[in-house]
C-alpha positions in Angstrom: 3.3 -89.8 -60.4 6.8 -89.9 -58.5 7.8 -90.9 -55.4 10.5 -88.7 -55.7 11.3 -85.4 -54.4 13.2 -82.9 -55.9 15.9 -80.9 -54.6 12.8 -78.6 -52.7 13.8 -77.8 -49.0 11.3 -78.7 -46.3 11.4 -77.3 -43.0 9.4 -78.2 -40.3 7.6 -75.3 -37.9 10.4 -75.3 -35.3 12.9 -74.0 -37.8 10.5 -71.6 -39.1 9.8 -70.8 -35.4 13.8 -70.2 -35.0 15.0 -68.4 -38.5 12.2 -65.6 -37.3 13.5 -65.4 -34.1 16.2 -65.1 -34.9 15.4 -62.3 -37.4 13.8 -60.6 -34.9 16.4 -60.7 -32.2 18.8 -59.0 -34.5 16.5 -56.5 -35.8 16.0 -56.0 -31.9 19.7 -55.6 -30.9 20.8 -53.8 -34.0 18.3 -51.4 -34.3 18.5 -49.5 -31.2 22.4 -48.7 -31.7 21.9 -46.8 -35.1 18.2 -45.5 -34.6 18.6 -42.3 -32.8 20.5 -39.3 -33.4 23.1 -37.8 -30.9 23.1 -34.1 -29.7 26.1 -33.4 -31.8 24.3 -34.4 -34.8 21.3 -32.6 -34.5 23.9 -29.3 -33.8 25.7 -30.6 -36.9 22.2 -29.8 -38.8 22.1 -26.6 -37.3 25.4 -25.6 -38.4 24.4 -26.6 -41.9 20.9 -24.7 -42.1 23.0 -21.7 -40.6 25.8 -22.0 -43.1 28.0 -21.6 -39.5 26.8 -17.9 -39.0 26.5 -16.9 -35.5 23.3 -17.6 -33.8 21.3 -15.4 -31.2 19.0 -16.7 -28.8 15.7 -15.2 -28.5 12.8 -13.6 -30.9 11.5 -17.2 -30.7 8.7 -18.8 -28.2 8.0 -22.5 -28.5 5.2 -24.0 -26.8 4.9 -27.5 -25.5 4.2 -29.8 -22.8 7.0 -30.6 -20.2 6.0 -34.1 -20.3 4.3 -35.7 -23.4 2.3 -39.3 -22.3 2.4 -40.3 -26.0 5.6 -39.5 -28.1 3.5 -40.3 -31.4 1.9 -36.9 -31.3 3.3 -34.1 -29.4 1.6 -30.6 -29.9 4.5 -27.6 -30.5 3.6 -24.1 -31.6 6.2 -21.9 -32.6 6.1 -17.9 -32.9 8.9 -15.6 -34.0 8.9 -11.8 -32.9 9.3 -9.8 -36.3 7.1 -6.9 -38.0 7.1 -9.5 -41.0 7.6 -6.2 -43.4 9.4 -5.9 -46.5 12.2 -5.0 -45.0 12.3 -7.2 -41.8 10.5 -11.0 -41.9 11.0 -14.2 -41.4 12.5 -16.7 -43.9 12.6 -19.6 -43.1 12.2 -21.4 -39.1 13.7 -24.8 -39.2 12.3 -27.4 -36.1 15.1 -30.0 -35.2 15.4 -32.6 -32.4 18.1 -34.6 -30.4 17.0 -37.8 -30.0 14.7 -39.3 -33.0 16.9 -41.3 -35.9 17.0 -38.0 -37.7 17.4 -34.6 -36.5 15.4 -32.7 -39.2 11.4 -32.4 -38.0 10.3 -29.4 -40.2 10.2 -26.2 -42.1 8.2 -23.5 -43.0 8.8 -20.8 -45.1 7.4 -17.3 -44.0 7.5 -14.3 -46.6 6.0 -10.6 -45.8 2.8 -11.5 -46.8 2.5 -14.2 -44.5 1.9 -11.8 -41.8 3.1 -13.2 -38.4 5.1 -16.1 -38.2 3.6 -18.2 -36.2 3.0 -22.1 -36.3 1.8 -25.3 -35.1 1.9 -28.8 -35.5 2.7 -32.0 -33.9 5.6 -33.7 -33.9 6.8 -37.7 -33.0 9.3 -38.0 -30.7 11.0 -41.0 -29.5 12.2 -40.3 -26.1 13.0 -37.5 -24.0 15.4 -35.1 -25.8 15.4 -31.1 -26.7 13.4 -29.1 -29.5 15.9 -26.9 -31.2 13.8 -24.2 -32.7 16.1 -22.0 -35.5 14.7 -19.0 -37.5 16.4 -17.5 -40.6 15.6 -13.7 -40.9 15.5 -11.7 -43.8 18.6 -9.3 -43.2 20.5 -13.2 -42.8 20.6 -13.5 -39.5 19.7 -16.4 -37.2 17.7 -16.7 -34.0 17.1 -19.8 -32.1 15.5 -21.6 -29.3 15.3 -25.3 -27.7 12.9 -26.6 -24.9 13.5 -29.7 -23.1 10.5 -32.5 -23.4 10.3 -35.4 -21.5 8.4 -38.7 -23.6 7.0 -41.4 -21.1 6.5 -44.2 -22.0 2.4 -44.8 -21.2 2.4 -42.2 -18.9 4.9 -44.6 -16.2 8.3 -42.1 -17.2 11.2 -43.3 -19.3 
């Protein structure tokens, strides 16, 4: 056997200890900066799932808390007022949000046979921003609807 080492590096558990904090630090610092979205994106995203048609408010009820105590799993229920006929239904009701990295939550596709378009689910949201609630009908006209939430963090506000 050798007494010799070859060109292997060996670090002892303080550099480990530093390279991952390191690491972490800038995953920390740089993270933050790019991971939410702005307002103006997520009304970017509206303009694209509207092809820049005007947009009417109303026709649309969203249901959800004021306050949500845990972000990872906020109930929403969405209905849209239409006779959901051959003639008149729902498309298409896109869910988008201000403040998470991306402003695209959901879709769901309605056709006459669908009945009523109505929904719910639940959604993660990383801090206190607006729902943005946007329904395609089928005569190619847009409806919308936003709602304010406010995410605490453990129930203390934030």
């Amino acid at each position: 056997m050798s007494d010799t080492v070859s060109n292997v590096a060996i670090l002892d558990r303080r550099q480990v200890l530093t390279a991952a904090g390191a690491v972490a630090v800038a995953g920390f610092v740089m993270g933050p900066g790019f991971a939410f979205a702005k307002p103006e994106d997520a009304a970017a995203r509206v303009k694209e799932a509207t092809g820049g048609a005007a947009v009417k408010e109303g026709r649309i009820t969203i249901q959800l808390p004021q306050i949500a105590e845990n972000g990872n799993t906020v109930p929403v229920t969405v209905s849209v007022e239409s006779p959901m006929s051959d003639a008149d239904f729902v498309k298409v009701a896109h869910i988008f949000v201000d403040g998470n990295p991306t402003p695209d939550v959901a879709s769901f596709h309605f056709s006459p046979m669908s009945g009523k378009a109505d929904f719910s689910t639940r959604i993660r949201l990383a801090k206190t921003q607006n729902v943005i609630v946007v329904a395609q009908m089928s005569d190619g006209s847009f409806f919308t609807a936003s709602q304010q939430i406010k995410v605490t963090i453990g129930g203390c506000g934030g």
